[in-house]
Every structure is written in structure tokens, then in C-alpha cells.
C-alpha positions in Angstrom: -7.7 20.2 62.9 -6.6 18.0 66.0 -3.2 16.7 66.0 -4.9 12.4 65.8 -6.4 14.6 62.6 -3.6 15.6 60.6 -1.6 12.0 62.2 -4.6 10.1 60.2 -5.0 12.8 57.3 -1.3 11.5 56.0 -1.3 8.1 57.0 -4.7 7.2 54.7 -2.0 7.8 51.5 0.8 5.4 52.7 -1.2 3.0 53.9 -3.4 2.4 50.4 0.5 2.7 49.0 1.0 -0.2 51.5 -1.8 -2.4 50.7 -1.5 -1.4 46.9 1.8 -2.8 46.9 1.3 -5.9 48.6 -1.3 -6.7 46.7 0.7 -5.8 43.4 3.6 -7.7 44.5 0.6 -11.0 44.3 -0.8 -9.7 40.9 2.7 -8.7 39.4 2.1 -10.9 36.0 -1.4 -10.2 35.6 -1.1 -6.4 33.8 -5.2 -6.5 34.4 -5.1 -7.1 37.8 -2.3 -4.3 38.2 -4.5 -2.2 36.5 -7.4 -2.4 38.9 -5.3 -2.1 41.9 -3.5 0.8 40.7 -7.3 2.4 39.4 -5.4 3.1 36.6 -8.3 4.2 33.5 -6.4 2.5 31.4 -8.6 -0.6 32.2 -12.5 0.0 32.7 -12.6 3.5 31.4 -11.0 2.3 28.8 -9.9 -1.0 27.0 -6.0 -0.8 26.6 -4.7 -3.4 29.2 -4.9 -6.4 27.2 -3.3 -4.5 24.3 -0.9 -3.4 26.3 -0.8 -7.1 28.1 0.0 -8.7 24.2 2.7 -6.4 23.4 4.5 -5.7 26.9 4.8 -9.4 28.2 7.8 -9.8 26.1 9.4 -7.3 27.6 8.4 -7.7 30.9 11.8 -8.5 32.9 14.1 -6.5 30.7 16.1 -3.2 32.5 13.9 -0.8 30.5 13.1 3.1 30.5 9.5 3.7 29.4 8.5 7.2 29.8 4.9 7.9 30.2 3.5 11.7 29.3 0.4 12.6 31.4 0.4 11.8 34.6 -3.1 12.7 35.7 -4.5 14.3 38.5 -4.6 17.6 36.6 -3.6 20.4 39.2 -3.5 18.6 42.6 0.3 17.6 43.0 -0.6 14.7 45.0 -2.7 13.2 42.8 -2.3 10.8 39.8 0.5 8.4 38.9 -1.3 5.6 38.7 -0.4 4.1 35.4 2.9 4.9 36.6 2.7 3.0 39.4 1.3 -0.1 37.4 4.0 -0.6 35.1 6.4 0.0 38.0 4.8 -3.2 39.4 4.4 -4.9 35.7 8.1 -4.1 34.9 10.1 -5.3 38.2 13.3 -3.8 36.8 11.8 -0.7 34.5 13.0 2.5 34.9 9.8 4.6 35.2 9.3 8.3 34.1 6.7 11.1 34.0 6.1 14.3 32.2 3.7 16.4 33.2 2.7 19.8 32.4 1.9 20.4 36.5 4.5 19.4 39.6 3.8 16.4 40.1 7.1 15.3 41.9 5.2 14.4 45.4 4.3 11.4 43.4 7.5 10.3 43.0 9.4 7.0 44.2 12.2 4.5 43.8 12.3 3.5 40.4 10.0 6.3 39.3 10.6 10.4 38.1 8.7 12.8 36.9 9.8 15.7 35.1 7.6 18.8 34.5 7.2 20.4 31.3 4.7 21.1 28.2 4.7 17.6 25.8 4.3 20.6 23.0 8.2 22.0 23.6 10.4 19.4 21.2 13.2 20.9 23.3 12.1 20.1 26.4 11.4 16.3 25.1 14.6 16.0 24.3 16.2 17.3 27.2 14.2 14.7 29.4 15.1 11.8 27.1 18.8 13.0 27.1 18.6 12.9 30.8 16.9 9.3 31.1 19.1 7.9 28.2 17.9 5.1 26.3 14.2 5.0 25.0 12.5 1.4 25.3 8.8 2.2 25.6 7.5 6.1 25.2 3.4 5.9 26.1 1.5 9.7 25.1 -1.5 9.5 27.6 -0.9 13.4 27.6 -3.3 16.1 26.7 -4.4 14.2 23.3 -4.2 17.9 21.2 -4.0 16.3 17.9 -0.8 19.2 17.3 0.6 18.2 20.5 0.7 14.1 19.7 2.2 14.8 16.1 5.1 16.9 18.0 5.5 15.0 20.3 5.9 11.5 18.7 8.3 13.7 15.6 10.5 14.9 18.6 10.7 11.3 20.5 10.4 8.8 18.0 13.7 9.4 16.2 15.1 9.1 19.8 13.4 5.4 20.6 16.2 2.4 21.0 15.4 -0.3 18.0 13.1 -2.5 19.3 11.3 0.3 21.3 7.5 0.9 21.6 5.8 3.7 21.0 2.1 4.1 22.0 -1.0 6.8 21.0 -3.7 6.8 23.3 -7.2 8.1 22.7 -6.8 8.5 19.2 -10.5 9.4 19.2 -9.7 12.9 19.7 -8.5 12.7 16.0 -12.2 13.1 15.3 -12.8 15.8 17.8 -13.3 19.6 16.8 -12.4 20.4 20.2 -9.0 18.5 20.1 -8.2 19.7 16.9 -9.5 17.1 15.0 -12.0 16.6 12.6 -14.9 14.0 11.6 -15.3 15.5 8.0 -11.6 15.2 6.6 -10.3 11.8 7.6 -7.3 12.1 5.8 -5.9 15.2 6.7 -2.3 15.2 8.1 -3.4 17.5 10.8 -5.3 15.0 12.6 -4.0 12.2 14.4 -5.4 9.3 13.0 -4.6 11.3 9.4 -0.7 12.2 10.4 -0.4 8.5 11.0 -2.6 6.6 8.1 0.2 8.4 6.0 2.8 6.9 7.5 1.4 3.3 6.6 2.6 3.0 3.2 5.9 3.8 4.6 6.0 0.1 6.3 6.1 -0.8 2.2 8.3 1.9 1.0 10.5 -0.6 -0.9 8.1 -1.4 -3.1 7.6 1.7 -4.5 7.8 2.1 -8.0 8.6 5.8 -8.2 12.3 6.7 -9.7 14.2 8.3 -7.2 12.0 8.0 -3.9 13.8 8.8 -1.5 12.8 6.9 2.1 12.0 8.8 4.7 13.6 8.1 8.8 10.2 6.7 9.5 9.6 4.8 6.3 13.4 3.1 7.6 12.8 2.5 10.8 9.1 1.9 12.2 8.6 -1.9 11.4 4.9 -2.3 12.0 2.0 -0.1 13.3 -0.9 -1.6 14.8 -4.0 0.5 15.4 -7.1 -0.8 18.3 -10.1 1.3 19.1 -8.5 4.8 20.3 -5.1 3.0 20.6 -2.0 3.0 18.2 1.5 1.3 18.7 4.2 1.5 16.7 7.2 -0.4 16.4 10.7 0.4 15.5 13.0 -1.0 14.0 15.0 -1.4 10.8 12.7 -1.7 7.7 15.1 -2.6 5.1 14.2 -5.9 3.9 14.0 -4.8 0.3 11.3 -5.3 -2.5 9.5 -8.4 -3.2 8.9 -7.7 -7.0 12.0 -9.5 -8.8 9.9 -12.8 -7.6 7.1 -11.4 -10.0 7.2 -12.2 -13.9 6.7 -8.4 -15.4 6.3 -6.5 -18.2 9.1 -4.2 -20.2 6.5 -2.1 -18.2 7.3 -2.9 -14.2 4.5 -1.9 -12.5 2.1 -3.9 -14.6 2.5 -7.8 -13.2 1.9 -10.7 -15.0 -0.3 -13.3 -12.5 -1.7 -16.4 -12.8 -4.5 -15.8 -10.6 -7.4 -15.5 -12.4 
């Protein structure tokens, strides 16, 4: 290849970061726009940005750390980061960070690292989130193994700030044989969708009439879930507001309530 060749061959890369920046810096409130600009599948492929868009514009101009695992591009270092790149644009003063099982630390920048490990090792996880510190907003876009998001989120969800978000993409692999998952049992712990339909009731564990129940950490502290086609967040929090049933007439029998609805 000619010298003009190889000059060209690594200009083409910083000059779409160029333009992809410039036109960022135009879009940087509009997560959709970001989205396409970055070619991010997050949007097209899939449907996530206005999710994404309802619960992150809050948040927008805080100094947060979100840490995104799956970076993409599979085994070509230079290839990938975009999401990471959006949300480095969406959150002017974020802390962005990566975990990839692959090298992917040609794709980093200012205001964005990437560490390489397996999303599978809860020693590794909390290694990286030692390193970055606090937790605001933890995304797994990793390798959707329904074993690998149920470690993962029991590794890094104890170590999310309160307030923090933390997100489940394609949770349609729940249903997927291939992923682990299953279409038959829907309510099996193993799956995703089935490790985190059981933590609902949890969101209500206060109300609980069982002697001696004993909350769990995630029945304490995730304040809502809310769950989109192949999409879950979940908030946290402190869930301590306390039970709701001394404003209920009852029974010498507690559990059955007396109502004046027919």
C-alpha cells in the first residue's frame, strides 16, 4: 500500500470522529438524534432510545459514572463504542466506562475507559467499579447469557449509588434455548425475565403478612422496576415506606379485609 494509502487509510476514522462530533455537539439534547449519529443499535435495531430518553433526561447534566458492559465490535479492537460515544455526548459531564470481554482500549477517549474482562467474574466487576468509584447508571448490553445478566446485576447492583439506574437489555434472550432461556417455564429463576418477575413482589415487601419475613437487600432498596419490550430498568433506592394495612378496617384475622367496595 502507497504511503497517500495508509495517510487516507487512518484519516477516514478521525475524520467521521470529527464530523460525528460536530454534529453531536448540534444534537446534544436530542438522545434520538445522538443515537443515529453515533449508529448506535440502540435506536433502529432496536427501540430503547426513547426509554432511555424518559428516564436519563433527568439526569442529563449531573457529574455521573455510568458504566456500559458490551462494547460491540466483537473481535476487531477498533471497532464498536458507539453507545459509548452517545452518552458521552448525551451526558456533557458523565464519566463513561466500558467492559468488554476483547481489548477494546483503541476506542478509548477523554471522558471515556474501557476495561477488559468477562461480565461473568463478580470479582472482576467489582474490581472495575472499585476503580471508577461511585455507581450512577450500570447499562448490561453484554453477551445477554441469561447466567451471565443474573451475575452480573447480583455483583453490581448492591454497589449502585441510591438513586442509580440499572438497565437489562434484550431481555428476549430470557426466552431463548440458545441463551439459556426458555419459552416453556416462564417463571423459572434461571431465566432472566423469571430471576426478575420474582423480585417484583419485593417492591411490596412491607405488606407481607408472613411472621417473621425477613427483607431481603433488594426487597430494601430497588424502589421501582419498569419493564419495555426486551428492556428492564430498575431503580434504587430506599424502599422503606412501611405497610399500608393499619388504614384498612380488619378482622381478629389480618389478612382478611373488611371493604366497602362491593
Amino acid at each position: 500500500m502507497s504511503t497517500p494509502s495508509l495517510v487516507k487509510t487512518h484519516l477516514k476514522p478521525a475524520l467521521r470522529r470529527a464530523r460525528e462530533q460536530i454534529r453531536a455537539c448540534l444534537a446534544r439534547h436530542d438522545l434520538t438524534q445522538l443515537a443515529t449519529i453515533f449508529r448506535t443499535d440502540k435506536w433502529n435495531a432496536h427501540w430503547y432510545i426513547p426509554h432511555y430518553e424518559r428516564y436519563f433526561q433527568p439526569q442529563r447534566v449531573r457529574p455521573l459514572n455510568l458504566l456500559e458492559i458490551g462494547v460491540g465490535g466483537y473481535e476487531d479492537p477498533r471497532f464498536g463504542g458507539h453507545s459509548l460515544r452517545m452518552w458521552k455526548a448525551y451526558f456533557p459531564r458523565a464519566r463513561i466506562y466500558g467492559i468488554d470481554c476483547y481489548d477494546k482500549r483503541a476506542l478509548e477517549e477523554p471522558r471515556i475507559r474501557i476495561f477488559q474482562g468477562r461480565q461473568e467474574d463478580p470479582l472482576f466487576l467489582q474490581r472495575v467499579a472499585k476503580e471508577i468509584g461511585r455507581l450512577d447508571i450500570v447499562i448490561d448490553d453484554g453477551s445477554h447469557a441469561n447466567a451471565h445478566v443474573i451475575t452480573t446485576f447480583e455483583a453490581l447492583f448492591p454497589l449502585l449509588a441510591d438513586g442509580g439506574i440499572y438497565v437489562v437489555e434484550d431481555t428476549e434472550a430470557s426466552y431463548w434455548p440458545g441463551f439459556g432461556g426458555s419459552s416453556e417455564d416462564l417463571t423459572t429463576p434461571k431465566t432472566t425475565m423469571g430471576y426478575f418477575k420474582r423480585l417484583v413482589d419485593g417492591l411490596n415487601h412491607a405488606e407481607f403478612l408472613k411472621p417473621g419475613y425477613q427483607p431481603s437487600s433488594f426487597d430494601q432498596h430497588i424502589t421501582a422496576m419498569h419493564f419495555s419490550h426486551n428492556l428492564l430498568f430498575i431503580f434504587k433506592g430506599d424502599n422503606s415506606e412501611g405497610s399500608n394495612i393499619l388504614r384498612h378496617n380488619t378482622t381478629t384475622e389480618p389478612w382478611v379485609l373488611k371493604s366497602s367496595h362491593p
